[in-house]
N, C-alpha and C positions, 0 to 999 in steps of 0.2 A: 382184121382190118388194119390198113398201116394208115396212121395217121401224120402229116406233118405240123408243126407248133400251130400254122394260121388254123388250119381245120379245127385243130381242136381249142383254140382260143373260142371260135367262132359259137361251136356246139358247145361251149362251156358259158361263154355270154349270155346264149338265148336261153341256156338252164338256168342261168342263174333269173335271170328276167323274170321268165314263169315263180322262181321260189320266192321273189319278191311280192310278186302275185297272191300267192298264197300265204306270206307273210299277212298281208293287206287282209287276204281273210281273215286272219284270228281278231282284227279287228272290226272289219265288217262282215257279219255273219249271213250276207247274202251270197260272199262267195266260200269256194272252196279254201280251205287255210291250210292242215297241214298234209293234207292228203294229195294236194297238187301239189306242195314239195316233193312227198315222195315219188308222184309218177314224175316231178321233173327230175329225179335222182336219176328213176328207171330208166330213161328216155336219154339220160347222159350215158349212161353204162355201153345201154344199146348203139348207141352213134359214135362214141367214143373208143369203143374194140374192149371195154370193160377194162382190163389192164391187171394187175397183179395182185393187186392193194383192193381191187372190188370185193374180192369173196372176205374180206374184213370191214370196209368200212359201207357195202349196201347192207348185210344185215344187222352191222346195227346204227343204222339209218331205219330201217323196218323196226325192231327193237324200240327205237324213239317213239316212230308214230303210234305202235302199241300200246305204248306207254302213254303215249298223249292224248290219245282216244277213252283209253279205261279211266285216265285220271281223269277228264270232263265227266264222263257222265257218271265216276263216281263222286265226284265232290258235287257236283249237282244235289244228286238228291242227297248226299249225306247231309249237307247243311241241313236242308230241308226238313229231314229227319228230326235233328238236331235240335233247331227252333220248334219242334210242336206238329208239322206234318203228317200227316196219316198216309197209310200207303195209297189210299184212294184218292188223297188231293193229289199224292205224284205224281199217280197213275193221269189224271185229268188235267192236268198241268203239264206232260207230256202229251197228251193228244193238244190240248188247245194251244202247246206251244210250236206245235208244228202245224195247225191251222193257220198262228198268226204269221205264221214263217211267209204264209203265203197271199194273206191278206193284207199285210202289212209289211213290205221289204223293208227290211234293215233291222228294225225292232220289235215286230210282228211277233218272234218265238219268245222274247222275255216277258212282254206283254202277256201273251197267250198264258203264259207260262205263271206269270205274277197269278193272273186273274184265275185261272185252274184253281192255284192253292188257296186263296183268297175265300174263295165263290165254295166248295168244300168245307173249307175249314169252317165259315162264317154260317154256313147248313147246318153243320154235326156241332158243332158248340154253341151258337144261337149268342155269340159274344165278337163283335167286330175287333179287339184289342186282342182278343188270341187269335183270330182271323192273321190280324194283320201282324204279327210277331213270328206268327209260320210262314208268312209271305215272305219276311225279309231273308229265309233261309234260303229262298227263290234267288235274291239278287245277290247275296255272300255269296253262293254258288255260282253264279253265273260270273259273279269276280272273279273267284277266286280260277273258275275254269278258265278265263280267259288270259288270267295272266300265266297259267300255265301250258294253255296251249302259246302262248307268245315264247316262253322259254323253250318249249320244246322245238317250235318252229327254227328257233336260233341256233339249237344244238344239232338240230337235222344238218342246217345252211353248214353248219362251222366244221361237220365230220364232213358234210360233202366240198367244201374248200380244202379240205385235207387232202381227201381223194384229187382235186382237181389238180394242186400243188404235186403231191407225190408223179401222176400221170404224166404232169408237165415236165417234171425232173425223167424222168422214162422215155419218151420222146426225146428231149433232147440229145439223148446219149446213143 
């Protein structure tokens, strides 16, 4: 596909738009975070004739979100762990965090997700103060995933501005 600078300034704008999108998700978990970066990566390759520099910097753009995906849901429950958690409040704290995903947009899954561990814990030890000490391993986790899915989102965006920059330097010549 031959592209000239507007075309691909244009398919490079609206990618980026979308990954800002998905930026927005790591912070609001109603939408997609960094998994619309990556299909905006995909969706730039596709429209943009992929270019030279793709078969390096799409996989690891893919590399990141794998990375970013395993690192949330393991620092999830690891905290969890951590603080007191049993594998059964995890396990319940992943279902009721994806009930409240949907009961409750925006904060519905930490909720869900608090109250899982909580409601468990507070059953099998019949002590609310270790209840609520395995809960916090709930919200450290839920920190700490977020601020790593924010990193990752960044380092997706920054290898796919690499790519954009490098394509744009190829075109022009």
């Amino acid at each position: 596909m031959e592209l000239n600078n507007a075309t691909h300034f244009i398919v490079g704008f609206l990618a980026f738009l979308v990954m800002l999108v998905g930026l927005g998700g790591t912070f609001l978990p109603a939408l997609p975070s960094i998994e619309l970066i990556w299909l905006a990566c995909l969706a730039y390759g596709i429209f943009s004739g992929w270019g030279p520099w793709a078969w390096v910097m799409f996989p690891l753009i893919t590399i990141a979100l794998i990375v970013g995906e395993v690192m949330m849901w393991w620092l999830g429950h690891t905290t969890s762990r951590v603080t007191g958690a049993s594998w059964a409040a995890i396990g319940v704290s992943m279902v009721l965090g994806l009930i409240g995903m949907f009961v409750i947009p925006v904060v519905g899954a930490l909720i869900g997700a608090m109250l899982g561990v909580f409601l468990v814990e507070l059953y099998r030890r019949r002590e609310w103060k270790a209840a609520f000490k395995a809960t916090t391993g709930v919200l450290l986790g839920a920190g700490l995933s977020f601020g790593a899915q924010v990193v990752v989102g960044l380092v997706m965006i920054g290898l796919w501005g690499l790519w954009f920059y490098l394509r744009a330097l190829e075109i022009r010549v």
